[in-house]
BAFINU-799079 format. One record per residue (C-alpha): residue number from 1; x, y, z negated. Coordinates in nm, 2 decimals. Each point is the difference from the previous one (the first is absolute). Layout:
BEGIN
<k NUM&xx X&yy Y&zz Z>;
...
END
This chain:
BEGIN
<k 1&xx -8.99&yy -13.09&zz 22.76>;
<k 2&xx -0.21&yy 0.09&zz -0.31>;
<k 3&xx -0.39&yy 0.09&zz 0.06>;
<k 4&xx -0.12&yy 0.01&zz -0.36>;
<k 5&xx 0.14&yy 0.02&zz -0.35>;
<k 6&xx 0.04&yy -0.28&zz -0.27>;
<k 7&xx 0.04&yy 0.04&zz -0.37>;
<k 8&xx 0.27&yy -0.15&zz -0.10>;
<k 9&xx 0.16&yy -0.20&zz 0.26>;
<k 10&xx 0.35&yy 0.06&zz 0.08>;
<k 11&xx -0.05&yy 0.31&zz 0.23>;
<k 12&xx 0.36&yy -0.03&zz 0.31>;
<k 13&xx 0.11&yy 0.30&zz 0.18>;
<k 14&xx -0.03&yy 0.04&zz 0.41>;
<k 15&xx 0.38&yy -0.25&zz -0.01>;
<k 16&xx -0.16&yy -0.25&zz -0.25>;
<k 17&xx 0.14&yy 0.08&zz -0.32>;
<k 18&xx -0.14&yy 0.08&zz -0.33>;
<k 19&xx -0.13&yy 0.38&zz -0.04>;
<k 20&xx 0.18&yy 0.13&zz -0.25>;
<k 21&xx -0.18&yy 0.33&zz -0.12>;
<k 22&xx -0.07&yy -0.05&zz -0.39>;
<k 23&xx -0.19&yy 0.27&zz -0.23>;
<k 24&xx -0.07&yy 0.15&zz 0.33>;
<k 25&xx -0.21&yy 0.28&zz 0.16>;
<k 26&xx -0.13&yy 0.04&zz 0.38>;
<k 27&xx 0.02&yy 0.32&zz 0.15>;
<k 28&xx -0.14&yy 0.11&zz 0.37>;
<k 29&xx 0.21&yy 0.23&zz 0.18>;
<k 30&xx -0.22&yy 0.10&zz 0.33>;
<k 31&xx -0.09&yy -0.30&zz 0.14>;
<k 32&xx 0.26&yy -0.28&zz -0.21>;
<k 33&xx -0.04&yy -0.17&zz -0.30>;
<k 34&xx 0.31&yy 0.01&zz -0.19>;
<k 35&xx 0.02&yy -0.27&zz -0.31>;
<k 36&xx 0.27&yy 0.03&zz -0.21>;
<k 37&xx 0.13&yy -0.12&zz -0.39>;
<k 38&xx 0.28&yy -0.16&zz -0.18>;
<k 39&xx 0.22&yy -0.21&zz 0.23>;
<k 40&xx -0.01&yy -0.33&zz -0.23>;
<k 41&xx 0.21&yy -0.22&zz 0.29>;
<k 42&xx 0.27&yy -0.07&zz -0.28>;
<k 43&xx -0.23&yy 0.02&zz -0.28>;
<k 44&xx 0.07&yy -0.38&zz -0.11>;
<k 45&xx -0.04&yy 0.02&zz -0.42>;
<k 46&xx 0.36&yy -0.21&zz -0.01>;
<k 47&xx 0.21&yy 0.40&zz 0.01>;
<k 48&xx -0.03&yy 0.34&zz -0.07>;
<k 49&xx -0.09&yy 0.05&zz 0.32>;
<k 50&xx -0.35&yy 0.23&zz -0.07>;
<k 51&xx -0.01&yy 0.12&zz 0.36>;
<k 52&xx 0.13&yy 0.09&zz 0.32>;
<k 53&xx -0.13&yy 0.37&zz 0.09>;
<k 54&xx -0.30&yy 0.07&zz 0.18>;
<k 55&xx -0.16&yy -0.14&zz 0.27>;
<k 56&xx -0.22&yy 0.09&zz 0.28>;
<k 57&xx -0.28&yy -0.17&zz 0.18>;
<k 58&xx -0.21&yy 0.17&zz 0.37>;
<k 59&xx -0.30&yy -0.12&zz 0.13>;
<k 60&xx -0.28&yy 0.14&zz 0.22>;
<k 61&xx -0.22&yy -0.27&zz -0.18>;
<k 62&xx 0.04&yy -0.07&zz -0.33>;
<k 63&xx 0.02&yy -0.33&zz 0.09>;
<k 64&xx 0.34&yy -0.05&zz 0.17>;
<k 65&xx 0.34&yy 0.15&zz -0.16>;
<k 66&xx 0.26&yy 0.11&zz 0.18>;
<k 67&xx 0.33&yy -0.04&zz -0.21>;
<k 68&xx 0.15&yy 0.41&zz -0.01>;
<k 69&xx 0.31&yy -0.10&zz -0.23>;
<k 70&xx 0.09&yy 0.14&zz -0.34>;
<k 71&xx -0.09&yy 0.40&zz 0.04>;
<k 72&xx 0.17&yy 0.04&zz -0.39>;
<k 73&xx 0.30&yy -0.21&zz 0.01>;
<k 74&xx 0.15&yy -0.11&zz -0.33>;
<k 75&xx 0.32&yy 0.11&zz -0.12>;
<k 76&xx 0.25&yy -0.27&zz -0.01>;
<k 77&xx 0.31&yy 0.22&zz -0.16>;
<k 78&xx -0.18&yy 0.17&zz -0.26>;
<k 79&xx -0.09&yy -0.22&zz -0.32>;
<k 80&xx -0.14&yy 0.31&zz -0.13>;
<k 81&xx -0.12&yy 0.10&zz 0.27>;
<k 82&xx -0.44&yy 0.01&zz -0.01>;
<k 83&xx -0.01&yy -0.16&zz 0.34>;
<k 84&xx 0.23&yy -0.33&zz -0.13>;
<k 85&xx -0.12&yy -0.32&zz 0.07>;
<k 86&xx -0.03&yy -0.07&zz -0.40>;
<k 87&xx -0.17&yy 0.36&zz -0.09>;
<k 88&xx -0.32&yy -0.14&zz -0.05>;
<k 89&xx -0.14&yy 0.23&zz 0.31>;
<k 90&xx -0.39&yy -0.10&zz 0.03>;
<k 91&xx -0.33&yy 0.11&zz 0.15>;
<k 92&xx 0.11&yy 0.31&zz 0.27>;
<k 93&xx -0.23&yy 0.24&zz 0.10>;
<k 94&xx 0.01&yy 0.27&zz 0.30>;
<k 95&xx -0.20&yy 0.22&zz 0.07>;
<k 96&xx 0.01&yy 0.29&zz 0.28>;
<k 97&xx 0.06&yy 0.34&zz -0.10>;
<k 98&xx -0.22&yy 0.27&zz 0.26>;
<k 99&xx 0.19&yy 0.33&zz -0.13>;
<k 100&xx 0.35&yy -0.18&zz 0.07>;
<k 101&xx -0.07&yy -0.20&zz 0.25>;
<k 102&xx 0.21&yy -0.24&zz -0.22>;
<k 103&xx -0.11&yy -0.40&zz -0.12>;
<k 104&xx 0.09&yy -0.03&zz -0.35>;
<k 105&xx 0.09&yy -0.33&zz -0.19>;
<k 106&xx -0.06&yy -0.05&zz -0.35>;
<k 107&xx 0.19&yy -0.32&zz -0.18>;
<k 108&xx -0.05&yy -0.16&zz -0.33>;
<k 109&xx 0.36&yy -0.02&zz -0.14>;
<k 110&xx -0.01&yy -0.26&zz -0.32>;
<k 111&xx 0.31&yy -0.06&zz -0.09>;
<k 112&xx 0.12&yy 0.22&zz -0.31>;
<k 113&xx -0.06&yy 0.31&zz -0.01>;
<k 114&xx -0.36&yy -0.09&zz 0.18>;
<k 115&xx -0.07&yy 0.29&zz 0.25>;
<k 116&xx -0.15&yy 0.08&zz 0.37>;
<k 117&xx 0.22&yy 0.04&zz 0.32>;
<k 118&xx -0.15&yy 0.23&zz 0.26>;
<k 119&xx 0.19&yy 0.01&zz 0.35>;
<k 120&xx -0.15&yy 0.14&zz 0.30>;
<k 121&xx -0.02&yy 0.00&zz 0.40>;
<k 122&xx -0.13&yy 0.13&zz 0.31>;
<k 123&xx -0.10&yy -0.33&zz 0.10>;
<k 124&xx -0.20&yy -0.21&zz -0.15>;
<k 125&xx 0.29&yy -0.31&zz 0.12>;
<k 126&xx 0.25&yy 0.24&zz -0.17>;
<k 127&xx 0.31&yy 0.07&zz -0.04>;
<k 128&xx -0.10&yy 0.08&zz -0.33>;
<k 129&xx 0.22&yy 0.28&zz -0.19>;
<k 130&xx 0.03&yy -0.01&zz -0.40>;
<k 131&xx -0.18&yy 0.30&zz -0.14>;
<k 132&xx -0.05&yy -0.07&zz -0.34>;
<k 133&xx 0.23&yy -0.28&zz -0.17>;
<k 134&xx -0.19&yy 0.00&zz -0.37>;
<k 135&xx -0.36&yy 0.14&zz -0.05>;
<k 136&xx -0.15&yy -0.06&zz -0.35>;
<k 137&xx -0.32&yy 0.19&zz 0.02>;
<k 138&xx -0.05&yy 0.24&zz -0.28>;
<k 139&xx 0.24&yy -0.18&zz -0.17>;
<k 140&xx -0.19&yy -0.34&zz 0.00>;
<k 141&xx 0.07&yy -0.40&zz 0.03>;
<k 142&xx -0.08&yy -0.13&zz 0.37>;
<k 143&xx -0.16&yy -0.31&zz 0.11>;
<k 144&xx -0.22&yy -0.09&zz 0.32>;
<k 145&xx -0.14&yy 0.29&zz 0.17>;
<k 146&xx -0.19&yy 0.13&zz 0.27>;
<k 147&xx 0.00&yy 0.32&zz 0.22>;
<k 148&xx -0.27&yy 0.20&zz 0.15>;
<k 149&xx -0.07&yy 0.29&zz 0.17>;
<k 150&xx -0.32&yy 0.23&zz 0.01>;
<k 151&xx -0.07&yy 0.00&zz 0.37>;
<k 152&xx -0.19&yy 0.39&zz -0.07>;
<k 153&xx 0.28&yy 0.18&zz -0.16>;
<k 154&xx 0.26&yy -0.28&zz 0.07>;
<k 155&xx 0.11&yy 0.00&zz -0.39>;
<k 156&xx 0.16&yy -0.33&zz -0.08>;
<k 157&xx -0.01&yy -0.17&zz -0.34>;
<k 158&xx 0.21&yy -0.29&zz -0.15>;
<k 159&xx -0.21&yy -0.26&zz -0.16>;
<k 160&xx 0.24&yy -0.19&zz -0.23>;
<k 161&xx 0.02&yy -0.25&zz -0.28>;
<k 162&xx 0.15&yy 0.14&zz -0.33>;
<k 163&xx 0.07&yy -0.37&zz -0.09>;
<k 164&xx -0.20&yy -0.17&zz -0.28>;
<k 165&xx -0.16&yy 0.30&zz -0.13>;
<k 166&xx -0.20&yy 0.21&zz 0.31>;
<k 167&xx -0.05&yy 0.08&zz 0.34>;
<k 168&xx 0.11&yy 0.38&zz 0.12>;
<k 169&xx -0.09&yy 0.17&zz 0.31>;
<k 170&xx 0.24&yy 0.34&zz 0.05>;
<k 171&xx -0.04&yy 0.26&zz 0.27>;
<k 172&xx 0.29&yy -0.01&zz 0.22>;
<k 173&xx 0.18&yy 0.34&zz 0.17>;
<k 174&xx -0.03&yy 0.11&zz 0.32>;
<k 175&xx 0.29&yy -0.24&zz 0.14>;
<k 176&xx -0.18&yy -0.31&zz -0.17>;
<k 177&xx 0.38&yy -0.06&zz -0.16>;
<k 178&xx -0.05&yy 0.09&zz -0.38>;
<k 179&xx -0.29&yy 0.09&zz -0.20>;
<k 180&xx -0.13&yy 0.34&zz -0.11>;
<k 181&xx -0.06&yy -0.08&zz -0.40>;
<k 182&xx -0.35&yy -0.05&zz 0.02>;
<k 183&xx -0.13&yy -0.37&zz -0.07>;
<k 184&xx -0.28&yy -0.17&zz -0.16>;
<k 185&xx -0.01&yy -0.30&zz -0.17>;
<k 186&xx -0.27&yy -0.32&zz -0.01>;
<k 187&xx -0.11&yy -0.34&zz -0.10>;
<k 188&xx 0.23&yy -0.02&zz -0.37>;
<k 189&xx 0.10&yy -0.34&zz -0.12>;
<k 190&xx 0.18&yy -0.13&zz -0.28>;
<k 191&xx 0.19&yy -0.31&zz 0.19>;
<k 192&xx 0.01&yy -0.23&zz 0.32>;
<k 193&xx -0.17&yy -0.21&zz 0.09>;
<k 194&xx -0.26&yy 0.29&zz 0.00>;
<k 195&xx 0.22&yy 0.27&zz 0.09>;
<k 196&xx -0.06&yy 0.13&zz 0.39>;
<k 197&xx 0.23&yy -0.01&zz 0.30>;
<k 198&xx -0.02&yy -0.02&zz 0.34>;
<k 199&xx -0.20&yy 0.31&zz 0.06>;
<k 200&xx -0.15&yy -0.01&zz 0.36>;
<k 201&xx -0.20&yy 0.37&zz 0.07>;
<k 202&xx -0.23&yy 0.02&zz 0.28>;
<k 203&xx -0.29&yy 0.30&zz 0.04>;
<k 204&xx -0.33&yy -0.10&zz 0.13>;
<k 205&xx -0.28&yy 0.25&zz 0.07>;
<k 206&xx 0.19&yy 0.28&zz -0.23>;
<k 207&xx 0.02&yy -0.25&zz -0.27>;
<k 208&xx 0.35&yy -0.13&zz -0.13>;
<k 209&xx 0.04&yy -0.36&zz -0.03>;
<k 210&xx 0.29&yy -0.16&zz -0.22>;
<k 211&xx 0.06&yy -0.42&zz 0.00>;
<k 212&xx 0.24&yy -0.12&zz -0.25>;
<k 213&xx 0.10&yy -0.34&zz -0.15>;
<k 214&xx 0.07&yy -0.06&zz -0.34>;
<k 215&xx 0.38&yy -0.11&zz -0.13>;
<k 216&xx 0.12&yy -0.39&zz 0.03>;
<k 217&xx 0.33&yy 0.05&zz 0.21>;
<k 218&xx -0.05&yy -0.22&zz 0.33>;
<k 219&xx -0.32&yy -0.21&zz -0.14>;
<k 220&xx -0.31&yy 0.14&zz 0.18>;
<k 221&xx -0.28&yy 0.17&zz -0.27>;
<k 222&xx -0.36&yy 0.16&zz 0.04>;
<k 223&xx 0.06&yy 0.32&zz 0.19>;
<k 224&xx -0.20&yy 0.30&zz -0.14>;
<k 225&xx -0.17&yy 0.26&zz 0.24>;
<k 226&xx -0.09&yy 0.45&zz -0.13>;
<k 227&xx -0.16&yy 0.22&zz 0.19>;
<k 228&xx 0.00&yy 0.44&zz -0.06>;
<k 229&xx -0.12&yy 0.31&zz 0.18>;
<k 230&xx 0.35&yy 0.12&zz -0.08>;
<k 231&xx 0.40&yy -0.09&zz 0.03>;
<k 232&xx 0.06&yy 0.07&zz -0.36>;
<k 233&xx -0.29&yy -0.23&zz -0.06>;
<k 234&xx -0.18&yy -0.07&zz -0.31>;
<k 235&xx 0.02&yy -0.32&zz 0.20>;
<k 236&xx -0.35&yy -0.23&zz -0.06>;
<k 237&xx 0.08&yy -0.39&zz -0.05>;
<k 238&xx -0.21&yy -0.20&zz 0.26>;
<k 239&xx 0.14&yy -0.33&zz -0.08>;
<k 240&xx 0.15&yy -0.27&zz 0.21>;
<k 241&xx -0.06&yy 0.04&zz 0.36>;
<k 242&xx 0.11&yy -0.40&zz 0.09>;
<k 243&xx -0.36&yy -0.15&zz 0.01>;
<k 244&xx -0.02&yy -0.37&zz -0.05>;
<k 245&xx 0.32&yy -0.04&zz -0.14>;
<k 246&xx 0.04&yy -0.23&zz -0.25>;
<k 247&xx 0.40&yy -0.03&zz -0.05>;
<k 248&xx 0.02&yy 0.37&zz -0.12>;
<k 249&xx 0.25&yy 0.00&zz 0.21>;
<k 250&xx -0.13&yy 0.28&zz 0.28>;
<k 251&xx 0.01&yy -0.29&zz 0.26>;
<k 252&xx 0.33&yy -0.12&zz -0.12>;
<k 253&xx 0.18&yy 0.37&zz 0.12>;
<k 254&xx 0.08&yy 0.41&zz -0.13>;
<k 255&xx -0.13&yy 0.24&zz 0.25>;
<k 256&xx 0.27&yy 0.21&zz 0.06>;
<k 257&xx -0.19&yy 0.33&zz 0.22>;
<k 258&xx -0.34&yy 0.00&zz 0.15>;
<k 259&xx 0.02&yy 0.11&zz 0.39>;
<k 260&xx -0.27&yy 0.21&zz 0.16>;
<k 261&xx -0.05&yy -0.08&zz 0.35>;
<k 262&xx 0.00&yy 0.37&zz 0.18>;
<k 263&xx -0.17&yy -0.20&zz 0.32>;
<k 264&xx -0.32&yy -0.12&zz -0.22>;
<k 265&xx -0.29&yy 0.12&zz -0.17>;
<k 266&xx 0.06&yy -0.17&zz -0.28>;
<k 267&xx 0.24&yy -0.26&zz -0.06>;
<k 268&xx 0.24&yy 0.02&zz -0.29>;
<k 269&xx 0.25&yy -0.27&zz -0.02>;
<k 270&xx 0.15&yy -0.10&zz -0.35>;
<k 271&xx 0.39&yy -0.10&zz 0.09>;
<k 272&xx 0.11&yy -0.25&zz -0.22>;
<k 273&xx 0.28&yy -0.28&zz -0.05>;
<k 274&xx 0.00&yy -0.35&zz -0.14>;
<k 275&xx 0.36&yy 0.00&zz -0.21>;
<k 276&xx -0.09&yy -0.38&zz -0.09>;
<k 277&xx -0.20&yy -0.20&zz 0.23>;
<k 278&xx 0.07&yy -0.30&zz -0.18>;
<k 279&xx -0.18&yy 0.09&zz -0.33>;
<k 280&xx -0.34&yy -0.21&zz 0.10>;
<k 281&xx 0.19&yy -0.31&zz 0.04>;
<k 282&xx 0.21&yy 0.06&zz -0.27>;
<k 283&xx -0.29&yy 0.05&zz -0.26>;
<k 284&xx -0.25&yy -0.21&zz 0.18>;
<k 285&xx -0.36&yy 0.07&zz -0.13>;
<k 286&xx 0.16&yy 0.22&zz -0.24>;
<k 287&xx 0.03&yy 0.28&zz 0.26>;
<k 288&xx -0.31&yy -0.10&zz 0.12>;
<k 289&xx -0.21&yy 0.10&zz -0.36>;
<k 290&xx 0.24&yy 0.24&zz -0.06>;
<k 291&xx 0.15&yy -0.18&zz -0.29>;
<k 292&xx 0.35&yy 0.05&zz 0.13>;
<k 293&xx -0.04&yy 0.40&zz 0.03>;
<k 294&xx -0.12&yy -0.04&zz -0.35>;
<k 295&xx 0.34&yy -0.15&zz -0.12>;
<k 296&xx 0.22&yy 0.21&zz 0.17>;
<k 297&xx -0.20&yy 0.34&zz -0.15>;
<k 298&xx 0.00&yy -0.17&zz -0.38>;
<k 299&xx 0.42&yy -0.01&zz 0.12>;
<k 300&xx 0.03&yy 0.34&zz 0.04>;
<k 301&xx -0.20&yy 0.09&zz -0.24>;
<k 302&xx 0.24&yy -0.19&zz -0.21>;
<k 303&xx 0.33&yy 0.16&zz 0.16>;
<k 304&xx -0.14&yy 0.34&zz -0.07>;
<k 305&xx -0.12&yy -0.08&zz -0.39>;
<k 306&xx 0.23&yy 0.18&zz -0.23>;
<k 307&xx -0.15&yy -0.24&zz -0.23>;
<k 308&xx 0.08&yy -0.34&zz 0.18>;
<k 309&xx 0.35&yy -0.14&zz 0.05>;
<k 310&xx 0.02&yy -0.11&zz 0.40>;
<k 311&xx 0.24&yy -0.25&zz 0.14>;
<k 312&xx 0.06&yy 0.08&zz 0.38>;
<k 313&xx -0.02&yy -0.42&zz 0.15>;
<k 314&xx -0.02&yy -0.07&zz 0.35>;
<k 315&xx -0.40&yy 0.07&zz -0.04>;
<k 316&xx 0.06&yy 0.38&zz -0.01>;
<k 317&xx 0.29&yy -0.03&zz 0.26>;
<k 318&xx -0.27&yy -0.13&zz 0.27>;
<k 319&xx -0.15&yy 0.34&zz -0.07>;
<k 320&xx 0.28&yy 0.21&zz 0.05>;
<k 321&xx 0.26&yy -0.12&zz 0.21>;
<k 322&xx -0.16&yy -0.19&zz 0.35>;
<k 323&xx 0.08&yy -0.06&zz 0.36>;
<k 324&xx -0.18&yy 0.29&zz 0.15>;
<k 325&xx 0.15&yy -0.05&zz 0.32>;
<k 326&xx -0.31&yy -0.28&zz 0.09>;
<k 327&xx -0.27&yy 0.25&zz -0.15>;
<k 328&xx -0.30&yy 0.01&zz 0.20>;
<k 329&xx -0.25&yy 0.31&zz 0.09>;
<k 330&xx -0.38&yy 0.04&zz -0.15>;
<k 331&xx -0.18&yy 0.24&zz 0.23>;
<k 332&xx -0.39&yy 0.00&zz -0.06>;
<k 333&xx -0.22&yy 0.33&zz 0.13>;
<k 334&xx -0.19&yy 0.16&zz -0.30>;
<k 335&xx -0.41&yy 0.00&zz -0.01>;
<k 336&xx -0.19&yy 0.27&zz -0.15>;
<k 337&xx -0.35&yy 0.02&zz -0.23>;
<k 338&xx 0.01&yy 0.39&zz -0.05>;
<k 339&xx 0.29&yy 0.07&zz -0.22>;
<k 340&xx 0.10&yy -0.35&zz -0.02>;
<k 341&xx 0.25&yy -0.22&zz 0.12>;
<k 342&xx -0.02&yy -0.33&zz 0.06>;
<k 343&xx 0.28&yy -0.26&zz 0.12>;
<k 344&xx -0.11&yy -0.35&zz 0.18>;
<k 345&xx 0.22&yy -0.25&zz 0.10>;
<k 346&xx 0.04&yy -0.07&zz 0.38>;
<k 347&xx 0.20&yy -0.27&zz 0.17>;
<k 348&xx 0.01&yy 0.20&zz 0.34>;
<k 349&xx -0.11&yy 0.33&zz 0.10>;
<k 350&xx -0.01&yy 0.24&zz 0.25>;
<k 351&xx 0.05&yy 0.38&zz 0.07>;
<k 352&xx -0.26&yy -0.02&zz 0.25>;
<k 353&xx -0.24&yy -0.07&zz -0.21>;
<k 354&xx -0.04&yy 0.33&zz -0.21>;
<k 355&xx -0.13&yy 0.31&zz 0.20>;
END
């Protein structure tokens, strides 16, 4: 039995195996704690094999995990198929749905075309139906996303990637299962390694909160935290929120969604994975001055140079193709100064100790 929460450390299930809930989110449903993501159990980097549906997590804790199963099974028959173990199906998001009564599932789809998959259920454990095969918002390139609903009106938006140019957020419809055409867009690069993904959206005393990492594939990088009054933004750059760290690395993980617990004043927990928890030993005191982020970023900057020929080695391989199947969890509670956020590291924590 769990009583606390440790960065990092390989996080086992009430049977004593590995949780396997990558690019996930936490939900509450009453009185249960439902954590669910990417079922990376076959995940190895030696095959195709991207992913093995969805699966679910319950606790009345957060601290202990009882195994649920897969609640979005893949689809073994269809090679084209969204759902296939080698689609490329990352970072689900559900949310519930008041006026249907129905949880809705959104999927990033990335193998070509790019698009969403949105499924939904009366359950959060599922079955899960198909609902929408292939959403491209307003007609737009997809990427890692996040979705959130107005708990006043109950309007839901779709915060997405439009890779290695913005980020969007779109108003959904009423069903949460396609968007209505309206959509903003934010934070305008040129390239990765400065590009944003990973949006994670969280609202704080009316104010709209939006972490995001930069672009180096599986190689950690300085996450970036922007606040507004508004959904469609403008969006105000605050900076990094990881204080102290000197890899650049956001504590060696991506923060996939940040979880507000219903049951607590204030404590707002940033969800986020480890893909390669053997980069500090690997790079040595590299990682540790942040020398090694810095080579992997001057990489991609070099992949994405129209101007510079690239030669993909086994350097940019590490990067890309992994065994997520031994990624690790990062979950740290945020601090606030006002408006600001602030990330510390933590070896062990406790729910308890928030109000």
């Amino acid at each position: 039995m769990n009583n606390s929460i440790k960065p990092g450390q390989v996080w086992l299930d009430t049977e004593g195996k590995r949780i396997q809930a990558h690019g996930g989110s936490v939900i509450c449903v009453e009185d249960t704690f439902y954590w669910y993501g990417e079922n990376k159990e076959n995940t190895t980097g030696q095959d195709k094999t991207w992913h093995w549906g969805v699966r679910c997590y319950s606790s009345k804790d957060l601290y202990n995990w009882k195994d649920e199963g897969i609640i979005i099974p893949p689809n073994l028959e269809d090679e084209a198929s969204p759902l296939h173990p080698t689609s490329m199906m990352d970072r689900p998001h559900i949310v519930y749905n008041k006026m249907t009564q129905k949880y809705v599932a959104w999927l990033k789809i990335m193998n070509e075309p790019p698009c969403f998959t949105v499924l939904t259920a009366d359950h959060i454990l599922g079955p899960y139906k198909l609902k929408n095969a292939r959403v491209n918002p307003c007609g737009m390139a997809v990427g890692d996303f996040d979705i959130a609903v107005e708990p006043v009106d109950n309007k839901a938006y779709l915060i997405s990637e439009r890779p290695h140019i913005t980020l969007y957020v779109a108003d959904l419809n009423d069903e949460y299962t396609d968007v209505t055409g309206n959509y903003s867009e934010h934070f305008p690069h040129t390239a990765p390694p400065e590009t944003r993904e990973a949006p994670a959206h969280f609202v704080r005393k009316g104010m709209h909160y939006l972490i995001t990492s930069g672009t180096t594939g599986y190689h950690p990088n300085p996450s970036e935290i922007a606040v507004s009054k508004l959904w469609h933004g403008p969006y105000e750059i605050l900076g990094n929120p990881h204080v102290g760290d000197t890899s650049k690395t956001s504590f060696n993980c991506q923060i996939s969604s940040v979880f507000k617990h219903p049951m607590k004043k204030d404590l707002y927990i940033a969800i986020g994975d480890r893909w390669r928890p053997e980069i500090p030993e690997l790079e040595g005191e590299k990682f540790i001055t942040g020398e090694g982020y810095e080579e992997t970023a001057q990489m991609f900057r070099t992949i994405f140079d129209p101007e510079a020929e690239f030669i993909f080695d086994e350097n940019a391989s590490k990067n890309l193709f992994i065994n997520a199947s031994i990624a690790d969890y990062v979950w740290l509670p945020l601090r606030f100064d006002g408006d600001n956020v602030r990330i510390e590291w933590m070896d062990e924590w406790k729910i308890e100790e928030f109000e």
